[in-house]
C-alpha positions in Angstrom: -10.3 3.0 -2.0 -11.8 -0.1 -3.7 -15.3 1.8 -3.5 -14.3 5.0 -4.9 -12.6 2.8 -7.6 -16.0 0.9 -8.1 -17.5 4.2 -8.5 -15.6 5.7 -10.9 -15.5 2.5 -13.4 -19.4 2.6 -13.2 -19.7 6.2 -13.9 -17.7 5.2 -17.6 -20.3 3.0 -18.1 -23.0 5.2 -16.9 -21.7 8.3 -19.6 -21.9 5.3 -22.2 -25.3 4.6 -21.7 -26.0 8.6 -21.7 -24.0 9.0 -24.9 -26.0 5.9 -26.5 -30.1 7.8 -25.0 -29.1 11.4 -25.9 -27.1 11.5 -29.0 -27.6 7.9 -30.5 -23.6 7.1 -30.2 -24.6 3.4 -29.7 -20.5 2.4 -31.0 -19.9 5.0 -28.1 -21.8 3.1 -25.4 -20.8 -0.5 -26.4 -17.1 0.7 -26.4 -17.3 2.3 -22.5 -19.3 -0.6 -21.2 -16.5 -3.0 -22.4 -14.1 -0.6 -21.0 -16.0 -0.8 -18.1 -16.3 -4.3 -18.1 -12.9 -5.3 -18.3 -12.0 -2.9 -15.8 -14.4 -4.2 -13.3 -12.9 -7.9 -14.2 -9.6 -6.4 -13.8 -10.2 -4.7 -10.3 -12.5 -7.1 -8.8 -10.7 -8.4 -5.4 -9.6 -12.0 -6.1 -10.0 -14.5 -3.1 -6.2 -14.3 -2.1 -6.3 -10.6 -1.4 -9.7 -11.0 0.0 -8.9 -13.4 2.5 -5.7 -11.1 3.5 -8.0 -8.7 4.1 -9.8 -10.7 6.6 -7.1 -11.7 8.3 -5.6 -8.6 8.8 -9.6 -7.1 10.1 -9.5 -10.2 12.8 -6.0 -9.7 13.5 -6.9 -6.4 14.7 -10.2 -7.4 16.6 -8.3 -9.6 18.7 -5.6 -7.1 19.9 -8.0 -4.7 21.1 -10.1 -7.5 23.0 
């Protein structure tokens, strides 16, 4: 889920920097890569939920052993 998410913040930045080569809409481009930015920033898995994540990935490894 986090991937797609990834994905999807990165292709806003992407149409900004298209905006800013093909039609000059530099105010345009700075604006999505901010959006994109902070998004990214906001999204980004913290070491808390990361960690969780492990656990639950080697919690699940040693049942099956």
């Amino acid at each position: 889920r986090k991937i797609v998410l990834f994905a999807i913040i990165e292709a806003i930045a992407v149409y900004g920097m298209i905006l800013a080569l093909v039609g000059r809409f530099l105010l345009d481009q700075y604006l999505l890569s901010a959006l994109a930015l902070v998004l990214l920033i906001v999204e980004f898995p913290s070491e808390k939920s990361f960690s969780a994540v492990l656990q639950r990935l080697e919690q699940n490894t040693t049942l099956r052993d």
